[in-house]
C-alpha positions as CSV (number, residue, x, y, z in Angstrom):
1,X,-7.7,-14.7,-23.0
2,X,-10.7,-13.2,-20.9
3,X,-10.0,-10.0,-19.1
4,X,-10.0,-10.4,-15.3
5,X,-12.0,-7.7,-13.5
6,X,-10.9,-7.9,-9.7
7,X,-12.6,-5.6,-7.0
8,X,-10.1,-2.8,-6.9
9,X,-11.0,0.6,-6.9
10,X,-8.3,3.0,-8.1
11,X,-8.7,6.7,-6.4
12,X,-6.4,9.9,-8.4
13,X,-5.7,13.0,-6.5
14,X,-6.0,12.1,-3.0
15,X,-5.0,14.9,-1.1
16,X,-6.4,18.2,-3.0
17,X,-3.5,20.6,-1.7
18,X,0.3,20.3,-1.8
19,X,0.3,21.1,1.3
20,X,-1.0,17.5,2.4
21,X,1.1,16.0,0.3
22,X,4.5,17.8,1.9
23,X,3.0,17.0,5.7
24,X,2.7,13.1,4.6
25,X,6.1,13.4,2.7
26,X,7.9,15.1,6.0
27,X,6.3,12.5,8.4
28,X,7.6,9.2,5.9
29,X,10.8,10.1,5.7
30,X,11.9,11.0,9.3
31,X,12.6,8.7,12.3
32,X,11.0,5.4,13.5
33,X,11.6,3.4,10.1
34,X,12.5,-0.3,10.9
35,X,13.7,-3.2,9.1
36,X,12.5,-6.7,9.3
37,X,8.9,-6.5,8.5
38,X,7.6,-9.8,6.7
39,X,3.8,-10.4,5.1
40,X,2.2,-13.1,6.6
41,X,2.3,-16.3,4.2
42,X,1.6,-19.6,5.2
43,X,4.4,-21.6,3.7
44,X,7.2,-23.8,4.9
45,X,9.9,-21.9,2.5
46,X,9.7,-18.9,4.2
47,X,13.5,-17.9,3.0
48,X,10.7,-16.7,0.1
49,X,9.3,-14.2,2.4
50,X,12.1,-11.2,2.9
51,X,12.1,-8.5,4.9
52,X,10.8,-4.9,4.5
53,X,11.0,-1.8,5.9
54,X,8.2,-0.5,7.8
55,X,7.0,2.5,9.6
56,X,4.3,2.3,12.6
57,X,1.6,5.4,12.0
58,X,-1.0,4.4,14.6
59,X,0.0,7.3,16.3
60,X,0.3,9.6,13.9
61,X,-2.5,11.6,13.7
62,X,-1.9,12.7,10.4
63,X,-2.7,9.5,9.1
64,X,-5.4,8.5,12.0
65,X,-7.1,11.8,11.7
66,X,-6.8,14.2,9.0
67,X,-5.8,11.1,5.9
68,X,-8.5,9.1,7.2
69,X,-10.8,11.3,7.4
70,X,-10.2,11.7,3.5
71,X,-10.4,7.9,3.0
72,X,-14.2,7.6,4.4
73,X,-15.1,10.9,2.4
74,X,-13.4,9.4,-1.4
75,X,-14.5,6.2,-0.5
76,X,-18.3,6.8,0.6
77,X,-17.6,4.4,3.3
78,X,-17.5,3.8,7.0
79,X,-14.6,2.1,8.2
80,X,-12.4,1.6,11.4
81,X,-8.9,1.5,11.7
82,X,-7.2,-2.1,12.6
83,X,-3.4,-0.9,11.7
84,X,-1.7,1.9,9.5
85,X,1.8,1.7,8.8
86,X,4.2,2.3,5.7
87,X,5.8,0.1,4.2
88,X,9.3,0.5,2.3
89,X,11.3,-1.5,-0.5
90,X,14.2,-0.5,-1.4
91,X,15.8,-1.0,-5.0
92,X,15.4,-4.5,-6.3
93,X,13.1,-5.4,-2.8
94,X,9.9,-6.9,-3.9
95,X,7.4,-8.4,-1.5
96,X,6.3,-11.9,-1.3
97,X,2.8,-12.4,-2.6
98,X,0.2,-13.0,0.0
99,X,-3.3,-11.6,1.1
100,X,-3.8,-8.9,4.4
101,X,-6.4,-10.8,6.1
102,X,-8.8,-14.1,5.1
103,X,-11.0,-13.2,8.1
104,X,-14.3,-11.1,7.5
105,X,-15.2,-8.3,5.8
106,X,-12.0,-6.5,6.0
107,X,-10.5,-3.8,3.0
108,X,-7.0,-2.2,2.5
109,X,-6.1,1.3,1.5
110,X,-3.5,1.4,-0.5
111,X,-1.6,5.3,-1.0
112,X,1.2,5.6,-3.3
113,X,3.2,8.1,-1.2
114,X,6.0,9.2,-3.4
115,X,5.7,12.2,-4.3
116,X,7.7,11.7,-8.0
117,X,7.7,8.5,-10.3
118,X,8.5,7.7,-13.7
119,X,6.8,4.9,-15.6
120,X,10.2,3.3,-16.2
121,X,10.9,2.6,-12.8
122,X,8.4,0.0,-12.0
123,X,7.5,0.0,-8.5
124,X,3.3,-2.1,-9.3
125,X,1.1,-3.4,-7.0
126,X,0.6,-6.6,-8.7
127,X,-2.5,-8.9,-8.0
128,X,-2.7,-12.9,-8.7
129,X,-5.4,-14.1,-9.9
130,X,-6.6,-16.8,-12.0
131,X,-3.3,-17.5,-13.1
132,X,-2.8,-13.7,-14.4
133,X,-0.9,-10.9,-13.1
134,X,-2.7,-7.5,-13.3
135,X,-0.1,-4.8,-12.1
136,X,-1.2,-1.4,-10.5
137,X,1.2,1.7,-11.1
138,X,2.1,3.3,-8.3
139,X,1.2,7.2,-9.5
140,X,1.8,10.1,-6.9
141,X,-1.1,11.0,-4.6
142,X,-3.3,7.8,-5.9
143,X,-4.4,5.1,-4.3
144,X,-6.2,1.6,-4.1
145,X,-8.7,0.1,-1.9
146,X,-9.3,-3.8,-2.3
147,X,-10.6,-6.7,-0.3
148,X,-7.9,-8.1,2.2
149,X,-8.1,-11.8,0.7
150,X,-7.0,-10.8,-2.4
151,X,-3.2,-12.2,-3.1
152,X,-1.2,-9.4,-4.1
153,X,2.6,-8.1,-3.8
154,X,4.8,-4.8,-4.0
155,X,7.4,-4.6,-6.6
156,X,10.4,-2.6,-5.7
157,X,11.6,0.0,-7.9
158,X,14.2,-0.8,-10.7
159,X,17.7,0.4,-11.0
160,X,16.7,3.3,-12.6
161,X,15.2,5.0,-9.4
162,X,17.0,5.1,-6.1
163,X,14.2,6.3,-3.8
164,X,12.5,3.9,-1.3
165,X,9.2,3.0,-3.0
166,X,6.5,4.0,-0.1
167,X,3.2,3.0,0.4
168,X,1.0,4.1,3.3
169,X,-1.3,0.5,4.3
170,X,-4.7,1.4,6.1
171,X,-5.8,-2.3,7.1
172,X,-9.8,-1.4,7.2
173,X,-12.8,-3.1,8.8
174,X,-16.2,-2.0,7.0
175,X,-19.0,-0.4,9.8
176,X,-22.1,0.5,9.1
């Protein structure tokens, strides 16, 4: 089998102080979470296509400021802000495969905002392609940035954890 090389690039060590790390944690788990969040697939069965839990951040400016601030400086990039939101799966909650966007150069930012995990408790980012399934662990203070028409899902964590898995979403469009 030929390895698949897909354009992802995987960032460690985000946020440099723990002190970043406790800000994004406080924010994610207070109020304003909401339930009934879907990824857009184009498909009849949409039964397929459960719901999520999702938190709205374009106001935050934690995330519009100071995190994205860190993304164009990691990144080496210029970017504006379309959406920024976290999502949330709960124990045995995957999402439904799809792509963010088909419609110009867009990118998402993908952070892994838990701030424990345990390689027995599943949790990937896995991408489809070419008939494979290449999964992407979702480590503390890490995270990926991949073109938008990439089909990709969120597994939810297994039994073993009972935390919401948390991702923070940065849906990007490239400036120069």
């Amino acid at each position: 089998m030929k390895k698949l090389k897909l354009p992802i690039t995987i960032f460690r060590n985000v946020f440099q102080t723990k002190e970043e790390i406790l800000e994004c944690d406080s924010i994610l788990r207070g109020p304003g979470w909401r339930f009934g969040f879907k990824s857009y697939v184009e498909e009849e069965d949409n039964f397929k296509n459960l719901p999520s839990w999702k938190l709205q951040l374009d106001d935050e400016p934690f995330f519009t400021d100071h995190m994205f601030s860190v993304i164009k400086e990691i990144t080496g990039m210029n970017f504006e802000i379309l959406e920024v939101y976290c999502n949330g799966n709960t124990y045995t909650q995957d999402g439904h495969p799809h792509t963010d966007d088909v419609h110009g150069e867009t990118h998402t930012f993908l952070y892994y905002a838990n701030t424990q995990w345990n390689l027995t408790w599943g949790g990937q980012t896995v991408f489809l392609a070419e008939g494979q399934r290449i999964g992407i662990d979702p480590i503390p203070n890490s995270a990926i940035l991949f073109e938008t028409h990439l089909e990709h899902y969120g597994e939810a964590y297994n039994q073993f954890c009972r935390d919401l898995r948390m991702t923070v979403c940065y849906k990007l469009k490239k400036i120069n």
